[in-house]
TIMAR-999923 format. One record per residue (C-alpha): residue in three letters; y, x, z. Coordinates in steps of 0.02 Angstrom, whole numbers, plus 50000, padded with zeros to 5 digits. Layout:
N
ALAYXZ
...
//
This chain:
445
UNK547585623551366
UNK547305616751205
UNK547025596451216
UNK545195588351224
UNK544995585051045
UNK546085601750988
UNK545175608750834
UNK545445626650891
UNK544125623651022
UNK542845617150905
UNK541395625250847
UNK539755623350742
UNK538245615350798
UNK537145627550911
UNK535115627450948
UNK535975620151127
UNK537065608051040
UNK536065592950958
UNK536205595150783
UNK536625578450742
UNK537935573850849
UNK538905590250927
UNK540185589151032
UNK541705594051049
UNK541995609651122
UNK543795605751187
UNK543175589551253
UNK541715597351354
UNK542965613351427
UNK544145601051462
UNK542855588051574
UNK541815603451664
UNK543675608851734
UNK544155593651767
UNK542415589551836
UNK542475605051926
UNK544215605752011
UNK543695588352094
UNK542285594352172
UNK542955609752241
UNK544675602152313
UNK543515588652398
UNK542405602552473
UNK543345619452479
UNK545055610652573
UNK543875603752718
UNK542985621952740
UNK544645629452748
UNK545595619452844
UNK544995599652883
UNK543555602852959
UNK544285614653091
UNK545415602953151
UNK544585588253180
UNK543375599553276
UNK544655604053410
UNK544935588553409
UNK543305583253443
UNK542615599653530
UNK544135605353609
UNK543595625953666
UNK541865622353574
UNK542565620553411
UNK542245639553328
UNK540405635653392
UNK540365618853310
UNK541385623853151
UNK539715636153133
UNK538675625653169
UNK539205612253052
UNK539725625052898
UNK538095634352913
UNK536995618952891
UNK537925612652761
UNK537895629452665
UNK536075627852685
UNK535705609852604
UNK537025617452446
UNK535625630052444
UNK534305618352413
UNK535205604752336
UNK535875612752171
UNK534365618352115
UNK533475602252153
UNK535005593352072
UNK534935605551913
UNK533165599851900
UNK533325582551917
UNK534495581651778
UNK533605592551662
UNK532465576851679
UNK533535563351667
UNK533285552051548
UNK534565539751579
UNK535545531351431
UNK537225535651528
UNK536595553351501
UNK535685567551600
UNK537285577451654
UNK538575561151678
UNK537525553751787
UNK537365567151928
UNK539285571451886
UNK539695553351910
UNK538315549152054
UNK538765566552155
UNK540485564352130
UNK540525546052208
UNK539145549952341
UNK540195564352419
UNK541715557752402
UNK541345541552494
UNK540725551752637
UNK542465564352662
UNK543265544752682
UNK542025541352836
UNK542045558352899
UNK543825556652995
UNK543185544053092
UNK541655554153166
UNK541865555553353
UNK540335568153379
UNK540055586753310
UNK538265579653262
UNK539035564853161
UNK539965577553069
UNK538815589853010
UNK537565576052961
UNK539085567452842
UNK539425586552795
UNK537825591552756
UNK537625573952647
UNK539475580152571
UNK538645597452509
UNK537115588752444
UNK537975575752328
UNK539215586552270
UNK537975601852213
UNK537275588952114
UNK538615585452031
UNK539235605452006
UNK537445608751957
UNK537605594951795
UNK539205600951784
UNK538695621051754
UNK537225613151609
UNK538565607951509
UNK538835625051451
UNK537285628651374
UNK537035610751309
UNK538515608851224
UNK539395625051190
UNK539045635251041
UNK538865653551084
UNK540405660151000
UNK541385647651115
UNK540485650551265
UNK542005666451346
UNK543285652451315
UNK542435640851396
UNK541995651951534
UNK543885657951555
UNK544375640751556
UNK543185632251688
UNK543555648851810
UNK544975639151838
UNK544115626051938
UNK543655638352065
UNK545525646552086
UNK546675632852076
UNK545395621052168
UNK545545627052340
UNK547445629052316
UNK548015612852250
UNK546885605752377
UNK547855615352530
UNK549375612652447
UNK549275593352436
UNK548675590452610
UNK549955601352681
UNK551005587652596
UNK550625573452721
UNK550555574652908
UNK548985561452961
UNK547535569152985
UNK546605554252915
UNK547575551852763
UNK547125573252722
UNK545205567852734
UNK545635553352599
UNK546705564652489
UNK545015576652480
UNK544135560252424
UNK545215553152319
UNK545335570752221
UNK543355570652200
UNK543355552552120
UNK544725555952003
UNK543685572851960
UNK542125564451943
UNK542815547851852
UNK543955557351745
UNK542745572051703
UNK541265557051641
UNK542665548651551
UNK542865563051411
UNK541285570251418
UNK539935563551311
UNK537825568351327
UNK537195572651157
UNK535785560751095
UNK534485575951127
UNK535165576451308
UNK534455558651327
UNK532935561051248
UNK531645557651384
UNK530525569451452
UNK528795563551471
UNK527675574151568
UNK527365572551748
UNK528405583951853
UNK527045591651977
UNK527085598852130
UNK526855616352086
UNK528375615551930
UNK529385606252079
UNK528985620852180
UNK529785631352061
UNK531465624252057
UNK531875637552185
UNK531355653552085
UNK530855660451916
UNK529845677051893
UNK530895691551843
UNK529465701451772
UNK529285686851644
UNK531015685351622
UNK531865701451656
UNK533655697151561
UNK533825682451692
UNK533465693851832
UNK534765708251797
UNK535985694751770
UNK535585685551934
UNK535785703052026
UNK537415708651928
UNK538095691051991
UNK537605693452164
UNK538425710052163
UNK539925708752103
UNK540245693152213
UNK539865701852353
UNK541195714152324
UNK542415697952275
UNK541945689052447
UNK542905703452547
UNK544215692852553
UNK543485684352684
UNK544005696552819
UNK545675699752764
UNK546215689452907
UNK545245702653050
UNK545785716152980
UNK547515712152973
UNK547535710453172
UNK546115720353217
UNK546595735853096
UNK548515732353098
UNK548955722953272
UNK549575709053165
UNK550025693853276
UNK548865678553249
UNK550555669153215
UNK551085680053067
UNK549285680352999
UNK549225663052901
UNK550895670052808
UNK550155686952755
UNK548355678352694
UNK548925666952591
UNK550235679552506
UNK548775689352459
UNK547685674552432
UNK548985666552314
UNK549295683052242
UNK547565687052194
UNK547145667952135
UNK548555667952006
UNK547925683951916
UNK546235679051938
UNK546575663951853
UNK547835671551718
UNK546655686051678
UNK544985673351664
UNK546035663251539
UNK546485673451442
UNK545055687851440
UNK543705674451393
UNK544515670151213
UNK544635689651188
UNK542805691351237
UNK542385678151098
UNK543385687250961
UNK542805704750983
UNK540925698651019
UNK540795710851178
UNK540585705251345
UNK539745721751433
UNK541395728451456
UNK541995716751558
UNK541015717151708
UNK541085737051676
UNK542795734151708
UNK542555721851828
UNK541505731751937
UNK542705746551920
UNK544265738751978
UNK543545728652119
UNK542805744852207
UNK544745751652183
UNK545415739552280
UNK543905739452404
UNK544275758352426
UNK546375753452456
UNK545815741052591
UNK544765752752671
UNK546005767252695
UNK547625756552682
UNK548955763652782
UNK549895747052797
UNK550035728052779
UNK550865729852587
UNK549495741252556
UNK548295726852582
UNK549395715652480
UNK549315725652359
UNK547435728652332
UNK547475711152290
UNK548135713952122
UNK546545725052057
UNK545585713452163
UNK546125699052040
UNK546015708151884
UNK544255713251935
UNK543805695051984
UNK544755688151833
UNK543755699551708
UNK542065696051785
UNK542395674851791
UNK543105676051615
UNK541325679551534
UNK540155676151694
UNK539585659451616
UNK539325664351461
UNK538375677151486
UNK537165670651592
UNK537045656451451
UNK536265670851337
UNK534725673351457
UNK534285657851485
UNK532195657251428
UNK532345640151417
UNK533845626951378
UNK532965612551419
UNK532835619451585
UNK534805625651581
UNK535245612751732
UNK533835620251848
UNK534025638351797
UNK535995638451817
UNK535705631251991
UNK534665645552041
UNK536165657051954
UNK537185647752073
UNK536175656252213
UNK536685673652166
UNK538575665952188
UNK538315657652381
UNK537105668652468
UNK538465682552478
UNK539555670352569
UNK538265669152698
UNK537605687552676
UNK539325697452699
UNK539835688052873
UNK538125694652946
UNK538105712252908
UNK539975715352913
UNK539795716453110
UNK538735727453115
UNK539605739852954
UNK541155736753058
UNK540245743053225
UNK539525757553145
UNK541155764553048
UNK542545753453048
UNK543245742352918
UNK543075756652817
UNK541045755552832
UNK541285736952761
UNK542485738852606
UNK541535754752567
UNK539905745052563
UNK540595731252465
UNK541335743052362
UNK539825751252302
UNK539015733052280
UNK540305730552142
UNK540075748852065
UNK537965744952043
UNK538375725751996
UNK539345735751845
UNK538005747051800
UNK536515735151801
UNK537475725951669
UNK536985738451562
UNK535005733751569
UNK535695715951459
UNK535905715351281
UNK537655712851216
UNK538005697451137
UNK536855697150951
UNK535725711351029
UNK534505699051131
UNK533005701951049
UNK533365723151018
UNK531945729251148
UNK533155742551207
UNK533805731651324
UNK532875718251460
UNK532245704551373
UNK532385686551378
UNK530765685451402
UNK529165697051418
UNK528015691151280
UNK526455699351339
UNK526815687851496
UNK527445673251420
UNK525545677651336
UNK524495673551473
UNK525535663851593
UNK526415645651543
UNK528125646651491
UNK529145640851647
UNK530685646951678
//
């Protein structure tokens, strides 16, 4: 990774850059990751792992109820929250600037929560302080996300895209790996929170807000535009539509991962025991070439001006390895549909970002639209636990990675109804926005 102020990451000014002060570009890739890995290690480590245990501790037999319990409302204020926090910092008019301040101010918030949490004694003490953990740091991932279309010029925008997928990959795994380190349960809460202040301190630190980022915005925000921090009309904007549905696609087929650990001992008669070992072999298997293939696909997207075939490709290989998981013979079958899993997922993170920077109507409203982006990346998490029973019921683990797969095969296609990058405006393809529309109605996004 080339350093913050490396000149091979600069660019010129954009129409999302201010024109009299850009920034630059390496400095901005450099604070969303850093930004980003924070706020995932302080949330992703206690989903996987912190939060279970101090349930047993607290809720002995009860705690796969509570865990629920307390996961599900949480995942429902991150719902709300980053689209309210995208919002509220497309507003911002704070001299610090609109983006640092909910990095900074999320960051903190949630982080000085995960250092109260381990001393909860109740599982309603817990998912109040978790769902107060979700809220703060959405805000703070919903700033972070803005930064791409404020300060990245369009040429730039795969690199950057490549390069912030890291935060998701390495995040939960250097977060597991440096709890695992330390044997009080109490100090692995504070190692969560510490990591989210360095990430939010660190990220604010090198960033800068443009002087157009500060620029106040002086209408009244009403009731009816707050209203609409939840949705935007895909008739008016059909480009922004496709894109949210390609997203939610193809993450649906990505999320299969989620029941690698059932099928393993349902499918296989793997002992629980032996499980943890065989999940994290694939999960650190997959997460590497995720991460490898994101770096390095997003500077190759930039250079040859294409990003279309990508989540073609994307699609493609992530229904392959759906297809090996549902008629895999054996354990190192599995394992090994991780490797086209990655590639797929590595492909599709390298230029998600940036393309979904392209139809954007609006980017003074980049914070608020991204967080409704966002969406199309967290409902499958929530969607894919509660049909998979009932796939699984009907046909087998087959009937779910069969399903998924063709989610990933008509994420692919859709992404031909978007413009490839220079084309936006060619009305062979969905448009940014409908004019006729645009015509009659007021231009929200």
């Amino acid at each position: 990774m080339a350093a913050p102020d490396s000149p091979a990451l600069e660019g010129p000014a954009d129409p999302a850059v201010d024109p009299v002060t850009p920034a630059r570009i390496g400095r901005v890739v450099v604070g969303m990751l850093t930004s980003s890995i924070g706020a995932l290690i302080a949330l992703i480590t206690p989903i996987q792992l912190l939060l279970t245990l101090h349930l047993v501790d607290i809720a002995g037999q009860g705690a796969a109820a509570a865990f629920g319990v307390v996961t599900g409302l949480g995942a429902l204020v991150a719902l709300f929250a980053n689209p309210i926090g995208g919002r509220l910092s497309d507003r911002t008019a704070a001299r610090f600037g609109r983006r640092r301040t909910w990095i900074l101010t999320g960051g903190l918030i949630g982080s000085a929560i995960l250092f109260v949490l381990p001393i909860t004694s109740e599982v309603w003490q817990v998912a109040l302080l978790w769902c107060f953990v979700q809220g703060a740091f959405n805000f703070q991932q919903a700033a972070t996300n803005a930064l791409l279309a404020d300060q990245v010029p369009e040429r730039r925008r795969g690199t950057a895209s490549g390069i912030g997928a890291l935060g998701g990959t390495l995040g939960p795994l250097v977060g597991l790996t440096a709890v695992s380190l330390v044997q009080d349960p109490t100090w692995q809460w504070y190692i969560a929170g510490i990591a989210g202040v360095v990430g939010c301190v660190v990220a604010v630190l090198i960033l800068r807000d443009p002087a157009k980022a500060r620029a106040p915005r002086t209408e009244r925000m009403s009731l009816l535009e707050l209203s609409k921090t939840f949705w935007f009309n895909p008739a008016q904007f059909p480009a922004l539509g496709f894109a949210w549905l390609i997203r939610f696609l193809l993450t649906t087929a990505y999320v299969s991962s989620t029941y690698n650990a059932l099928l393993l001992i349902d499918h296989f008669g793997v002992a629980p025991a032996e499980v943890a070992g065989i999940v994290l072999t694939i999960s650190v298997v997959g997460t590497l070439i995720t991460a490898v293939v994101a770096v390095v696909g997003g500077p190759i997207s930039d250079r040859v001006g294409r990003q279309k075939p990508f989540v073609i490709a994307s699609g493609v290989l992530l229904a392959v390895a759906l297809i090996m998981m549902a008629f895999a013979p054996s354990v190192g079958f599995v394992i090994a549909a991780a490797v086209p899993l990655g590639i797929g997922g590595g492909l599709f993170f390298a230029i998600d970002l940036a393309m979904c920077v392209r139809m954007l109507p609006n980017m003074d409203d980049a914070g608020k639209d991204f967080a409704i982006l966002n969406i199309a990346n967290t409902l499958p998490q929530s969607i894919v636990p509660f049909i998979a029973p009932g796939l699984i019921a009907l046909g087998g683990y087959p009937a779910l990675y069969l399903t998924l797969a063709v989610a990933g095969l008509v994420g692919a296609g859709l992404v031909l109804r978007l413009p490839e990058i220079g084309k936006e405006g060619d009305p062979r393809w969905a448009q940014i926005r409908r004019s006729d529309l645009v015509a009659a109605t007021p231009a929200e996004s």
